[in-house]
C-alpha positions as CSV (number, residue, x, y, z in Angstrom):
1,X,-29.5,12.2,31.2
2,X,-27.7,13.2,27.9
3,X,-26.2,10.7,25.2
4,X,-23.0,10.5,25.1
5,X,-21.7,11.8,21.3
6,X,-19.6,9.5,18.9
7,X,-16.2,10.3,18.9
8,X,-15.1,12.3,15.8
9,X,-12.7,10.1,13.6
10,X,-11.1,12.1,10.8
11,X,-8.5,9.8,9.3
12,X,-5.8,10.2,6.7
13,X,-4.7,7.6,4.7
14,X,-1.2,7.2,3.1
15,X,-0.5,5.1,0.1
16,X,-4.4,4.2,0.6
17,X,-5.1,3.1,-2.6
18,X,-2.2,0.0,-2.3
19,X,-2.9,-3.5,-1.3
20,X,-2.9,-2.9,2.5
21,X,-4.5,1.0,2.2
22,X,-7.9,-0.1,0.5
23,X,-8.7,-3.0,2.4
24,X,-7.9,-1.1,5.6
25,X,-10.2,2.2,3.8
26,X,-13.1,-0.2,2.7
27,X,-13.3,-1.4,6.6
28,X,-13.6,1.8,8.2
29,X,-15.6,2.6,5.5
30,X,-18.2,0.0,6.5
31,X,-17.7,-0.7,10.3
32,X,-17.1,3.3,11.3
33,X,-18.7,6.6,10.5
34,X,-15.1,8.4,9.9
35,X,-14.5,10.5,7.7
36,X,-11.4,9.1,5.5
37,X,-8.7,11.0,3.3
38,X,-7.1,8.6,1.1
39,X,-3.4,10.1,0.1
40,X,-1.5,8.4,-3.2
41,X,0.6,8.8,-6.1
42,X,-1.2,6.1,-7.5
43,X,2.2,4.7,-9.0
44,X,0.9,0.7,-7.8
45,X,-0.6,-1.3,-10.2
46,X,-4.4,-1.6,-9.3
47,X,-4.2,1.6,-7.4
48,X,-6.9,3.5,-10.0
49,X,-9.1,0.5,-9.4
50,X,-8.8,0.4,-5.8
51,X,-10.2,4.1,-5.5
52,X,-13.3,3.6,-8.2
53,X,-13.8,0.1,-5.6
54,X,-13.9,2.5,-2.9
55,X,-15.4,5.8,-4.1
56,X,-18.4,2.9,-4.8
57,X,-18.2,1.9,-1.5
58,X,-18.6,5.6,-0.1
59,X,-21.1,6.7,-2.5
60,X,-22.6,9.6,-1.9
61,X,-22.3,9.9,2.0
62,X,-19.3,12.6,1.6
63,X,-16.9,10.6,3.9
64,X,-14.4,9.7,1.2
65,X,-11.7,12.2,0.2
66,X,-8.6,11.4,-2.3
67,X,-5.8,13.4,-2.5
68,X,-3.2,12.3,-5.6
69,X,0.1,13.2,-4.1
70,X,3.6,12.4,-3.1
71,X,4.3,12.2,0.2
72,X,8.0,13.5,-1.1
73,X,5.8,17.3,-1.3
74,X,6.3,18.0,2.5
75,X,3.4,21.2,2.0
76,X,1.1,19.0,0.1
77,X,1.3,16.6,3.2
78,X,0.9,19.4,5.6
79,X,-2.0,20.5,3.9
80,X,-3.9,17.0,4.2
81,X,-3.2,16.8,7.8
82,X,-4.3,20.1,9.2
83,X,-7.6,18.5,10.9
84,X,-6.8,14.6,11.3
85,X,-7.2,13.2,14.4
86,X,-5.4,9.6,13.0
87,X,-3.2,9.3,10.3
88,X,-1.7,5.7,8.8
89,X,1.3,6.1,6.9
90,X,1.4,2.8,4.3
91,X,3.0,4.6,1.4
92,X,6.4,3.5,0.9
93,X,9.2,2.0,-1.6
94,X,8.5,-1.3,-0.8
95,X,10.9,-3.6,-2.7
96,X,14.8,-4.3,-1.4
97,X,15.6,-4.8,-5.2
98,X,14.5,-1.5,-6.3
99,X,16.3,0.1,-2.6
100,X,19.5,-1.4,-4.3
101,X,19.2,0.6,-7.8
102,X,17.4,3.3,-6.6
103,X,18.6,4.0,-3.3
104,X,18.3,7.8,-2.9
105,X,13.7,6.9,-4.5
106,X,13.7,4.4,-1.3
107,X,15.5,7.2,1.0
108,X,13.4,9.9,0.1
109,X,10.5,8.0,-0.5
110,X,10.1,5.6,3.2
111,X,12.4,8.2,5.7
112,X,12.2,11.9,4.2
113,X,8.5,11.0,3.5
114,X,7.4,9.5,6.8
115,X,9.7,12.4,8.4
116,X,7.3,15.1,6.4
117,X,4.0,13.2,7.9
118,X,5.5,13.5,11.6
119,X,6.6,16.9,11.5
120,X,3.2,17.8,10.3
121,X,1.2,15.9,13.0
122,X,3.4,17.7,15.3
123,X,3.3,21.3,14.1
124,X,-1.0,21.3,14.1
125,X,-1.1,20.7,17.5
126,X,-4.0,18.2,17.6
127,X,-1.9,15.1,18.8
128,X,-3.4,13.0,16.1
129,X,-2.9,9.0,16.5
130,X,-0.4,7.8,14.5
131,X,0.5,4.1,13.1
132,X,3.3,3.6,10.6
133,X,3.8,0.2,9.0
134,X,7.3,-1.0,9.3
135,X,9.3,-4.2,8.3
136,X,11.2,-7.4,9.5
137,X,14.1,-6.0,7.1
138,X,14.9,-4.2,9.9
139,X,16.5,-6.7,11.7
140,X,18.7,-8.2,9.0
141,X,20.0,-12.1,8.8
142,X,21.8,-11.9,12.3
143,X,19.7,-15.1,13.0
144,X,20.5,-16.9,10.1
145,X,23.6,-18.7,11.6
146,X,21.3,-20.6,14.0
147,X,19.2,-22.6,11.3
148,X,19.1,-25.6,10.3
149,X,18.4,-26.9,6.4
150,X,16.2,-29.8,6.1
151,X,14.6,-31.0,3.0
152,X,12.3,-27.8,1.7
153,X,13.1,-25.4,4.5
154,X,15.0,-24.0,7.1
155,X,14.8,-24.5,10.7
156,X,15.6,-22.4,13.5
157,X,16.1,-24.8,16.5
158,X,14.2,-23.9,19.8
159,X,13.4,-20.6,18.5
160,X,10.4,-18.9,19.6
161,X,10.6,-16.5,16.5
162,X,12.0,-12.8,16.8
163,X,10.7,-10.8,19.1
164,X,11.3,-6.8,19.6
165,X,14.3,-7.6,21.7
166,X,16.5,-8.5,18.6
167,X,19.1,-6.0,17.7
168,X,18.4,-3.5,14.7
169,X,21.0,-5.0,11.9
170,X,19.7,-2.8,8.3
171,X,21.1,-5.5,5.4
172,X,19.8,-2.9,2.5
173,X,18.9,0.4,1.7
174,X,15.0,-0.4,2.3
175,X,16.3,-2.0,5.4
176,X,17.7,1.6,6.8
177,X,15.1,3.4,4.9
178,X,12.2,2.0,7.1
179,X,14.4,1.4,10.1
180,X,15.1,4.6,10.1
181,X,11.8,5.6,9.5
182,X,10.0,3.3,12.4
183,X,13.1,4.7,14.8
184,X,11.7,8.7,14.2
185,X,7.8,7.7,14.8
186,X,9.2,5.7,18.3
187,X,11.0,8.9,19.3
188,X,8.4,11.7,18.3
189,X,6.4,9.8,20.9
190,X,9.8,9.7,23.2
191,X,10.1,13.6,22.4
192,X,6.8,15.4,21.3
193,X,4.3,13.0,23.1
194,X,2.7,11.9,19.3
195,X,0.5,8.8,19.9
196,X,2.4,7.0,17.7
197,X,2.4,2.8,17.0
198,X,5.0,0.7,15.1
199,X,4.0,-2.1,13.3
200,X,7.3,-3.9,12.6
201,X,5.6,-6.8,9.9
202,X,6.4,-9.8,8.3
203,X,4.7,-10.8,4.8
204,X,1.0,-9.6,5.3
205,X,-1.3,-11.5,1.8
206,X,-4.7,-11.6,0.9
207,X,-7.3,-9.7,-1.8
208,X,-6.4,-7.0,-3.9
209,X,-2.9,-7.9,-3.6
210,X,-1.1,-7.9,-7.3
211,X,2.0,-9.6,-6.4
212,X,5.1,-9.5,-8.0
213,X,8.8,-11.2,-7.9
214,X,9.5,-7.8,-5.6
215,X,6.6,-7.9,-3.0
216,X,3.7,-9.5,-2.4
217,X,5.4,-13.0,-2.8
218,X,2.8,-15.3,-2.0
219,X,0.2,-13.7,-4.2
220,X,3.0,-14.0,-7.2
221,X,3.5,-17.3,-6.5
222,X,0.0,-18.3,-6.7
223,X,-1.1,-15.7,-10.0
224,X,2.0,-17.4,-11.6
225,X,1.0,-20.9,-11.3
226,X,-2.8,-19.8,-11.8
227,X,-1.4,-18.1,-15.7
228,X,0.8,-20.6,-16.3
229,X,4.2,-17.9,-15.6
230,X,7.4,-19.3,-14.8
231,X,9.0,-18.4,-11.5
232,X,12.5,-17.6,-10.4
233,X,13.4,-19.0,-7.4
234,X,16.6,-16.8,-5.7
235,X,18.5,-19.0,-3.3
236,X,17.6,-22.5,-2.4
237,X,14.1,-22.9,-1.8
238,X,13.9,-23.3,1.4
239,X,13.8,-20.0,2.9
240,X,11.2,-19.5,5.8
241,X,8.4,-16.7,6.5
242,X,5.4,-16.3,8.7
243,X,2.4,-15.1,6.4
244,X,-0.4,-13.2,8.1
245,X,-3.9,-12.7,6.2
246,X,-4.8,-8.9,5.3
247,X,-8.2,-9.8,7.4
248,X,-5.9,-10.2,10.5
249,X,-3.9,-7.5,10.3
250,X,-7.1,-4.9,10.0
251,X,-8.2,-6.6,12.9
252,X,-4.3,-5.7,14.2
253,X,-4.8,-2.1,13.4
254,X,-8.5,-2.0,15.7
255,X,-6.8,-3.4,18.5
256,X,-3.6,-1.3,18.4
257,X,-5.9,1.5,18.4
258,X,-8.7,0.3,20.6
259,X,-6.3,0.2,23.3
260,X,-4.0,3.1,22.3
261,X,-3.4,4.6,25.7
262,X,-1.2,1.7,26.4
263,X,-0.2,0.9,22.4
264,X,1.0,4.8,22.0
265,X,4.9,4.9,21.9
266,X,5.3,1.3,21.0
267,X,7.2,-0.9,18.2
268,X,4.8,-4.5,17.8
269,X,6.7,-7.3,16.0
270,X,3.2,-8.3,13.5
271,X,2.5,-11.8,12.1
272,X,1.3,-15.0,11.4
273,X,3.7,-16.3,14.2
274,X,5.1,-20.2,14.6
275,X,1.6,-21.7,13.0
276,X,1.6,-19.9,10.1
277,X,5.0,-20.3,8.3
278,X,6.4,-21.5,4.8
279,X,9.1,-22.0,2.8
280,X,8.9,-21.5,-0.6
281,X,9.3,-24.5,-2.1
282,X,6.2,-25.9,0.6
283,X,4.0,-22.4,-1.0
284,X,4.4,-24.4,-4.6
285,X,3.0,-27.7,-2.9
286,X,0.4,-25.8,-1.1
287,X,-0.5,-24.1,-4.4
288,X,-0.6,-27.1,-6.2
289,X,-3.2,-29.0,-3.4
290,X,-5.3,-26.1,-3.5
291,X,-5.9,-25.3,-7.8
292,X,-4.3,-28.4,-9.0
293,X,-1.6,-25.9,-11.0
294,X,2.1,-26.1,-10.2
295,X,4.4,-22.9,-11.9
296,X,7.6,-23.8,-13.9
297,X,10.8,-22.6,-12.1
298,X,14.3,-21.6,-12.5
299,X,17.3,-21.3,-9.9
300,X,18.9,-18.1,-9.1
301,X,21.8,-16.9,-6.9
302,X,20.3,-15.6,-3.2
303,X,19.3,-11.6,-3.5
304,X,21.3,-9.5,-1.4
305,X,19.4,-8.6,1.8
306,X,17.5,-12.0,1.7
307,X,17.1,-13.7,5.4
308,X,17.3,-17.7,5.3
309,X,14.4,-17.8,7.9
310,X,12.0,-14.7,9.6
311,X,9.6,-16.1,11.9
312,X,7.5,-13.1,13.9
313,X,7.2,-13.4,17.5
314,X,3.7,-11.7,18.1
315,X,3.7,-12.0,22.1
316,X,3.9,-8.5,23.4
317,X,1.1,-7.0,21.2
318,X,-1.1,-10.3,21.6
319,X,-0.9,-10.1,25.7
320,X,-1.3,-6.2,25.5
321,X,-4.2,-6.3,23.4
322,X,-5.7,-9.7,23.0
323,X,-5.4,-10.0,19.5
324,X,-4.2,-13.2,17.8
325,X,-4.2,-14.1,13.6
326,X,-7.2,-16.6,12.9
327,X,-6.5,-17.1,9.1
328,X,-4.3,-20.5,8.4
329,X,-2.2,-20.3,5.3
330,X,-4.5,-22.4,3.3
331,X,-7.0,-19.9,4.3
332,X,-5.3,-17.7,3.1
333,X,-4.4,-19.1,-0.1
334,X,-8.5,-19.6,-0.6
335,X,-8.8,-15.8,-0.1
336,X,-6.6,-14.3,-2.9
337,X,-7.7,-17.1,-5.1
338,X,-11.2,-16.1,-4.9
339,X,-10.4,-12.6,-5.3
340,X,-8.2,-13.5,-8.5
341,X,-11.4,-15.3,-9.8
342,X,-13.8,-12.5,-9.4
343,X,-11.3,-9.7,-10.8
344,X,-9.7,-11.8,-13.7
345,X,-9.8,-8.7,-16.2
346,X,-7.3,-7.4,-13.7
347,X,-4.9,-9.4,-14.6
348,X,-5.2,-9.2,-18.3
349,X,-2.3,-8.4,-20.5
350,X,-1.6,-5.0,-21.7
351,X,-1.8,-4.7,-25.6
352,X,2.4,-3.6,-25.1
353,X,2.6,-6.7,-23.3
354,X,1.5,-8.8,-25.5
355,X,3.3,-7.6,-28.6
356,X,6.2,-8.4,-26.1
357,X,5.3,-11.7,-26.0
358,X,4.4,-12.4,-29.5
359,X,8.5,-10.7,-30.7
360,X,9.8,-13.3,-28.1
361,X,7.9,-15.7,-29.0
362,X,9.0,-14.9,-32.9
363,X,12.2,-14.6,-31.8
364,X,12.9,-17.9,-30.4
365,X,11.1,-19.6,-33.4
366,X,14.1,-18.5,-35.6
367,X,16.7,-18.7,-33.2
C-alpha cells in the first residue's frame, strides 16, 4: 500500500512582517512544512525586526522567502504569486485617521492593492486559497442609536452583537477602502470560483503588536501606562469593543482553512464576542489591576468614523467550524505584557526623539 504524500503548501504572505503577518508566519513556520513568501514594504514600525525574528526561526531549511514590495506594483505582485497555492492578504492602510488625510494612500493602498492580489490569483490559473483580513468599519455606527450609557461604557440592550446580516454602512475612507475591498474577494469567488475567505474583524491584540493612538489600541493603552505616556481619550470613555487575542485568531485562520470546502466564498464576522468586551475607560482599570501603573489622560472631541459600541457576533464561523476564542481579556493583557518585558529595547527612544523631548521639555521651563 503506498503513503499517501503531504500536501504541498506554498504560501504567500502580505504585509507579513506586521503584527498579525509574523505571528501568523512564525506558526506555519513551526506547526507546517510550507514553504512561506513573506511580501512587505516594511513601512511598520518593528517590521525589520519581525523578519530577522523569523529568518531565525527558518534558519537554514530554505522555506522562508521575503519579498520587500508594495502591493501598489501590480507586476511585482504578479510575480510573487505565480506558484502559490494560498495567499493571505494583511497588508493594508490600517488607521481611519490617516484614511481621512490621506484618502487616495488608503484607496490605493487596501482596494487597488487587494484588487492587484485577486487578479493575479486569477490570471495563474492554480485556484490558490485565498483569505483577506477585513474590518468591523465596514458596518459603520448604524447601531449606535440602540445603546445605552452607563457609568464607564455603553450598552447595547438585548443585543446579541453584529452578525453578517447587518447592512454595509462605510463611515470613512478606510471604511470603503476595505469594504470595498472584502466585497471584490466575495465576488471573485461569486464570479471566477477563487477559494476565497473574509475575515470581517474586530480589534485582534497580543505580542509583537507596537500600538499606537491609530491602531493597535489596547496595546497603546497598556505601553503608555507601562512608560509613564499620557493618553488622549477621543469621546467619552465609554466606547465598547470585543478584543480577540492574536493566539485565537491563528487558530481562526487553521480552521477557516481546515474546512475550506465549506469556508470558500464566505464573509465571517471575527472576535472575542459578548465575553470578551471593554470599554476604554474599564482597559485603564484593567491595566492598572494587572502592573499596578495607571496612564495620565486628556479629553478629546469623538474622531469621525468612531462607533459608540462594536460587539462581534462570531456564530456562523463558530457552528461552521468549531472554533471559539479561549484567551480572556486579562489573558490577554498578560500576553503583550510579557512580550513588552522581554523586547524592552523595542521600545526605546530614538536619539530624534529624544532631543524632541529634551526642546519641549526646555521649552516649557521658560515658558
Amino acid at each position: 500500500m503506498g503513503s499517501t504524500r503531504p500536501e504541498f503548501r506554498s504560501i504567500v504572505i502580505f504585509g507579513g512582517a506586521g503584527f498579525i503577518g509574523s505571528n501568523w508566519t512564525e506558526r506555519l513556520l513551526k506547526t507546517t512544512d510550507a514553504k512561506i513568501h513573506v511580501f512587505d514594504n516594511l513601512s511598520r514600525q518593528g517590521a525589520r525586526h519581525n523578519l530577522e525574528y523569523l529568518q531565525r526561526i527558518a534558519g537554514k531549511t530554505g522555506r522562508l522567502q521575503i519579498t520587500v514590495g508594495d502591493v501598489r506594483d501590480a507586476s511585482m505582485v504578479s510575480r510573487v504569486l505565480r506558484y502559490a497555492t494560498e495567499i493571505y492578504n494583511f497588508a493594508a492602510q490600517v488607521a481611519v485617521t490617516t484614511s481621512l488625510v490621506e484618502p487616495r494612500l488608503d484607496f490605493e493602498v487596501n482596494l487597488g492593492g487587494t484588487f492587484n492580489i485577486l487578479e493575479a490569483a486569477r490570471q495563474h490559473g492554480q485556484n490558490p486559497y485565498l483569505l483577506f483580513t477585513s474590518t468591523n468599519k465596514v458596518y459603520g455606527s448604524s447601531a449606535d442609536d440602540q445603546v445605552i450609557a452607563e457609568d464607564k461604557r455603553y450598552v447595547s440592550p438585548d443585543s446579541k452583537g453584529t452578525d453578517e446580516s447587518q447592512p454595509l454602512d462605510f463611515h470613512s475612507p478606510y471604511g470603503c477602502s476595505k469594504g470595498a475591498a472584502d466585497q471584490y474577494v466575495r465576488d471573485y469567488a461569486r464570479i471566477y470560483g477563487l477559494r476565497s475567505v473574509v475575515f470581517r474583524m474586530s480589534c485582534i491584540a497580543g505580542p509583537r503588536q507596537f500600538g499606537s493612538e491609530d491602531q493597535g489600541w489596547v496595546a497603546h493603552f497598556l505601553y503608555s501606562a507601562l512608560e509613564g505616556k499620557p493618553l488622549t481619550i477621543y469621546g467619552d470613555g465609554r466606547q465598547v469593543r470585543d478584543v480577540l487575542y492574536v493566539e485565537d485568531l491563528l487558530r481562526a485562520f487553521e480552521a477557516a482553512y481546515e474546512n475550506r470546502e465549506r469556508t470558500a466564498g464566505q464573509i465571517y464576522n471575527i472576535g472575542g464576542g459578548q465575553e470578551n468586551t471593554v470599554s476604554l475607560l474599564e482597559l485603564m482599570d484593567h491595566i492598572a489591576d494587572l502592573t499596578g501603573a495607571r496612564a495620565d489622560y486628556d479629553w478629546a472631541d469623538a474622531r469621525a468614523g468612531d462607533q459608540l459600541i462594536y460587539v462581534s457576533n462570531h456564530d456562523k464561523f463558530s457552528q461552521q467550524t468549531g472554533w471559539q476564542p479561549q484567551v480572556n481579556l486579562d489573558g490577554i493583557l498578560k500576553g503583550i505584557h510579557r512580550w513588552y518585558r522581554n523586547n524592552r529595547e523595542l521600545f526605546a527612544p530614538t536619539r530624534a526623539e529624544l532631543l524632541t523631548s529634551a526642546i519641549l521639555t526646555q521649552a516649557r521651563r521658560t515658558a
